[in-house]
C-alpha positions in Angstrom: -6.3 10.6 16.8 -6.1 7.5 18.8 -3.7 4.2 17.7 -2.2 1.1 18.9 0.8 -0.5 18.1 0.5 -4.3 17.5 3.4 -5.9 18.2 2.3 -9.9 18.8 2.7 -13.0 16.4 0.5 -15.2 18.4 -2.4 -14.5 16.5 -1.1 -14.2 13.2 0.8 -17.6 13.7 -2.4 -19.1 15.3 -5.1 -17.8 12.7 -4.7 -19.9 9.1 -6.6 -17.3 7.1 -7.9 -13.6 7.2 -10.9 -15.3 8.0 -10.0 -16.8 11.3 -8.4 -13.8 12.1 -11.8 -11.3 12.0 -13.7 -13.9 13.8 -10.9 -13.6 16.6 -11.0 -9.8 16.2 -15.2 -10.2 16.6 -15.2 -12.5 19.9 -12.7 -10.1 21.1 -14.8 -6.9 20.3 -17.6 -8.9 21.8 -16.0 -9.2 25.3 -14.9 -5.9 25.1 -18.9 -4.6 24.7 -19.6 -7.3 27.5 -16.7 -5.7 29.8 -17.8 -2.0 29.4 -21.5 -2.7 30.1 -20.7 -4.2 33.2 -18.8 -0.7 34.6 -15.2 -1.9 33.2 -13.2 1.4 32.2 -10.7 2.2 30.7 -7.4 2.8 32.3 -5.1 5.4 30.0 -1.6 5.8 31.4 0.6 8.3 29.7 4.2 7.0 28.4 7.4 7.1 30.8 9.8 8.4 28.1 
């Protein structure tokens, strides 16, 4: 499976509620969509250990 690793306090020291947060997560999620119907890919790069 999949997973990311947040590791940023902007957004948690920006966003005053749970709330705020989601709607960030949803404009986000909404660019995203935007991005990949427009031909964006994804670009996976493996780990440098």
């Amino acid at each position: 499976m999949s997973f990311f690793t947040w590791k940023d306090d902007g957004l948690t020291s920006d966003c005053a509620s749970l709330e705020a947060m989601a709607s960030r997560f949803e404009e986000t999620a909404s660019l995203i969509k935007r991005l990949s119907q427009k031909g964006f890919k994804l670009k996976k790069r493996k780990k440098i250990s």
